[in-house]
C-alpha positions as CSV (number, residue, x, y, z in Angstrom):
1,X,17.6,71.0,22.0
2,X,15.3,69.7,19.5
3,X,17.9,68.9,16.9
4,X,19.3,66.9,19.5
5,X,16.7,65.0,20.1
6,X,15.7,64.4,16.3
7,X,19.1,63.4,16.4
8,X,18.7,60.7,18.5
9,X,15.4,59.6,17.6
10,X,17.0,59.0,14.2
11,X,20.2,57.1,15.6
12,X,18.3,54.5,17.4
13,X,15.9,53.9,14.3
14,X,18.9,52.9,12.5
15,X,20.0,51.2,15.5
16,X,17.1,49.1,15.5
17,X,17.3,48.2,11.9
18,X,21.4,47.3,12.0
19,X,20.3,45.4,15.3
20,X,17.8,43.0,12.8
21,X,20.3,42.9,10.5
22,X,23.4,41.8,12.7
23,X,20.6,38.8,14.7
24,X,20.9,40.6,18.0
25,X,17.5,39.6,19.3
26,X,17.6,40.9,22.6
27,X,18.6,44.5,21.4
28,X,15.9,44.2,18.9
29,X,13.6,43.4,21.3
30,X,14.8,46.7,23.4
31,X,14.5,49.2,20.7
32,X,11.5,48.3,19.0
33,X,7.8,50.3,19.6
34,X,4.3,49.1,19.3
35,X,2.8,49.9,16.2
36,X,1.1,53.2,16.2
37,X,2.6,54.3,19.3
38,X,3.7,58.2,19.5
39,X,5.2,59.3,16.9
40,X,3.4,57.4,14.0
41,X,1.5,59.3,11.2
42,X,-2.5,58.3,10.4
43,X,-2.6,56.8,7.2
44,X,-6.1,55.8,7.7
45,X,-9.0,56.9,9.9
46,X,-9.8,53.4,10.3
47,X,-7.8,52.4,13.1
48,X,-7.5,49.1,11.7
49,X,-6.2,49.9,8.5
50,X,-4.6,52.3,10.2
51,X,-2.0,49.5,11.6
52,X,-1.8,47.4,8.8
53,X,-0.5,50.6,6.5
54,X,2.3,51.2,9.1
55,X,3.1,46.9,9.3
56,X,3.4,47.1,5.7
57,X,5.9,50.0,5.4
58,X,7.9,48.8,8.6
59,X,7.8,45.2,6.4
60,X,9.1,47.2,3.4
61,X,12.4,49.1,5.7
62,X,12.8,45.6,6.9
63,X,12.9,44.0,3.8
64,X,15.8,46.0,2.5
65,X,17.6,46.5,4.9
66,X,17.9,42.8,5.4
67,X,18.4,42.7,1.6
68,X,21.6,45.0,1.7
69,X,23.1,42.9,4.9
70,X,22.9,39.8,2.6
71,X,19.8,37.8,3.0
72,X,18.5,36.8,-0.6
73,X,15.9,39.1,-2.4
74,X,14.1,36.5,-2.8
75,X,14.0,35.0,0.6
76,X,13.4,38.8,2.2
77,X,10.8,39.0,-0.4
78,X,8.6,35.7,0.3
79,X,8.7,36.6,4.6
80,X,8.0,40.3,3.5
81,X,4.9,38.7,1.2
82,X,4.5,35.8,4.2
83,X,3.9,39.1,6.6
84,X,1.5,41.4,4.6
85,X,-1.2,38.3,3.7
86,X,-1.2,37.6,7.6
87,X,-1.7,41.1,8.3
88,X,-4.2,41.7,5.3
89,X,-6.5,38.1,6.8
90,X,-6.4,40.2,10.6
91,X,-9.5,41.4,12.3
92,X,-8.8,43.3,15.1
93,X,-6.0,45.6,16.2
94,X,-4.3,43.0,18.7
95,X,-3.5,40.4,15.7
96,X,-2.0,43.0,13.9
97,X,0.5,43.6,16.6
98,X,0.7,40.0,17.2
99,X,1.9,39.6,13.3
100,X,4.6,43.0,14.0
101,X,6.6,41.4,16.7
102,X,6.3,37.9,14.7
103,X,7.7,39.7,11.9
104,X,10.5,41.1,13.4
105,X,11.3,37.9,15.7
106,X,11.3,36.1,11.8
107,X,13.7,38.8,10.5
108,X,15.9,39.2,13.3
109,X,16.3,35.0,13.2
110,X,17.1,34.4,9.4
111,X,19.4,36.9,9.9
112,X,21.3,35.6,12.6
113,X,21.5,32.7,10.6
114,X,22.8,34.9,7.4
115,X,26.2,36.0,9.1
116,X,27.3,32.9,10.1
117,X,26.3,30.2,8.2
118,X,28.4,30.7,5.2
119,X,31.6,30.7,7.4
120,X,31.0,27.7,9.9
121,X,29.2,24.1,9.9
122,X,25.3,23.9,10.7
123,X,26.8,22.4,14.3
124,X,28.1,25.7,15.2
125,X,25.3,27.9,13.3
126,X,23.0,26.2,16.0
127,X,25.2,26.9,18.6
128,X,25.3,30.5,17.6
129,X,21.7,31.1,16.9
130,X,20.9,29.3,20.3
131,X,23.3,32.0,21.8
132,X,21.9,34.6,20.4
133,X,18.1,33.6,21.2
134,X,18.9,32.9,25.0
135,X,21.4,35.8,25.7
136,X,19.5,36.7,28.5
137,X,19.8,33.5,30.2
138,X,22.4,31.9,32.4
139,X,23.6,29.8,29.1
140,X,25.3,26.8,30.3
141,X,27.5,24.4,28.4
142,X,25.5,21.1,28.7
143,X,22.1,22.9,27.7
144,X,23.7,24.0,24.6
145,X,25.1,20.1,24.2
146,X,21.6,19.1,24.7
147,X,20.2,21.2,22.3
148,X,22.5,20.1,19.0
149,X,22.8,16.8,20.4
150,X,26.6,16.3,20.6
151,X,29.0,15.8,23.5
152,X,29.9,18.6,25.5
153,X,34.1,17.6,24.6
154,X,33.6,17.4,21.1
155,X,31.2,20.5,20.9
156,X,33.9,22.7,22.7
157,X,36.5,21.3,20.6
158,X,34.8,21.8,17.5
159,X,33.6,25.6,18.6
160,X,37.0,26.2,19.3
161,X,38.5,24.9,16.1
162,X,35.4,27.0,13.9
163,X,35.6,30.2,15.8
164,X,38.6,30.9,17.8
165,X,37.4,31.1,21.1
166,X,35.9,29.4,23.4
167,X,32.0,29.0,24.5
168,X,31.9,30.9,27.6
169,X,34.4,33.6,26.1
170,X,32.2,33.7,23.2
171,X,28.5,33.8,25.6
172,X,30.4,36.6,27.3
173,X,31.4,39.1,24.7
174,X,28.1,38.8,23.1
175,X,26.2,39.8,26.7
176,X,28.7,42.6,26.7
177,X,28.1,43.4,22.8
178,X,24.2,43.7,24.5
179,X,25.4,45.8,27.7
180,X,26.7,48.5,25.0
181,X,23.5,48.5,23.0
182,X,21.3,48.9,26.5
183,X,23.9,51.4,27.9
184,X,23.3,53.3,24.5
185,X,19.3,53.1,24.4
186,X,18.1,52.5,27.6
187,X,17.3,54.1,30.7
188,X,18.7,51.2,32.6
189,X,21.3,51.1,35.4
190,X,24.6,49.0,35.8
191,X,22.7,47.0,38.2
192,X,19.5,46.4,36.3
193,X,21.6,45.5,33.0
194,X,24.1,43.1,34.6
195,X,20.6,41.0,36.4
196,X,18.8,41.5,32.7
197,X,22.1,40.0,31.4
198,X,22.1,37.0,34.4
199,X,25.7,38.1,35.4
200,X,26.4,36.5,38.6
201,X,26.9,39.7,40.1
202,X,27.5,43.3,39.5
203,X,31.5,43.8,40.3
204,X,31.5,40.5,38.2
205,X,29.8,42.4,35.2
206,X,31.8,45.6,35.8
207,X,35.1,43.7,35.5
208,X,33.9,41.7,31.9
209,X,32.2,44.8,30.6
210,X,35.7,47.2,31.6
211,X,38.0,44.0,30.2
212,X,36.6,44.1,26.4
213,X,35.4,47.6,25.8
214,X,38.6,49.7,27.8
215,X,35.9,51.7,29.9
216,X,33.6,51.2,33.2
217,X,29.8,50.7,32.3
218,X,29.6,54.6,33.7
219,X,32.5,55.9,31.4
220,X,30.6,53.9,28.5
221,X,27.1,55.3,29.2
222,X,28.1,59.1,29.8
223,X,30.5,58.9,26.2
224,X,27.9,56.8,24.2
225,X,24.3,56.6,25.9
226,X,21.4,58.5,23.7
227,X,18.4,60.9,24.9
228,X,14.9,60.9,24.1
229,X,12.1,57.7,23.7
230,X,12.9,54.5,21.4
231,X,12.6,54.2,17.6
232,X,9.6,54.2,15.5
233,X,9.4,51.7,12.8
């Protein structure tokens, strides 16, 4: 039983570092832990220095990981530098934290920017990262317009000619790409996912979520769902 759940502990660290890495925000923001929380070693018996030790070697994981997924060694290397100074100029326990879920928010970012923008125009990189940083919204077509400043024809045209699909297909597999990650690490029921997700209801979310992965959201989370708490950085 223990195995088991070492197991799993370890699968969702990894998870939460391949989640910075591939610019899923939202799933990042689901499997990450507080500094310091259970878990966590003392490296310090300063509490304070305590946390900064533990930002600096969750900065470090970070770093390379994001290295080895493409980002430049010497862009990783100037946030990872941008990060430790912030941390190292902090004076209480709160900015520390503050600085940690900055960090990661940074990461997670750039790298969403990493997969993409090498294969489409900075039009459709925007689109993408806009995607990605509201995928918990009801996304609509005209906000997205607003937001990059072009028609709403020509935008769908040109998303269409750069990636293959269209917008809402797009907005949709990506929600369902994050229904599998919360299925996976998460406590959560169909029902809380699919409002989290801002489906417009739950046989609607059933029906998506069955269409692009082959199963039911109940087949998915009894084959693939994980025990035990989140990561630890």
């Amino acid at each position: 039983m223990l195995d088991n759940k070492l197991h799993a502990s370890f699968d969702k660290e990894v998870a939460f570092y391949e989640s910075i890495c591939s610019g899923n925000l939202e799933t990042v923001k689901m499997l990450s832990t507080p500094l310091c929380s259970e878990g966590y070693g003392i490296l310090s018996r300063d509490a304070l220095r305590n946390l900064k030790y533990h930002l600096i070697i969750s900065v470090a994981i970070i770093t390379r990981y994001c290295i080895n997924n493409g980002l430049s060694p010497e862009e990783a290397y100037n946030l990872s530098d941008k990060y430790i100074m912030k941390a190292d100029e902090c004076s209480t326990e709160k900015e520390v934290h503050c600085i940690h879920s900055e960090m990661i928010v940074s990461f997670t970012k750039r790298m969403s920017r990493v997969k993409v923008e090498n294969i489409y125009s900075k039009q459709i990189v925007k689109v993408i990262e806009y995607i990605n940083c509201h995928i918990s919204d009801k996304i609509l077509l005209k906000d997205i317009s607003e937001y990059i400043s072009l028609s709403i024809s020509y935008l769908s045209r040109l998303f269409k000619e750069e990636v293959g699909l269209n917008i809402s297909e797009y907005i949709t597999i990506k929600k369902v790409e994050t229904a599998m990650s919360m299925f996976k690490f998460s406590s959560q029921s169909t029902a809380e996912i699919s409002c989290a997700l801002n489906f417009s209801s739950q046989s609607y979310f059933i029906k998506l979520f069955k269409k692009y992965t082959g199963m039911t959201p109940k087949e998915y989370k009894n084959k693939y769902s994980f025990m035990g708490g989140k990561p630890q950085l």
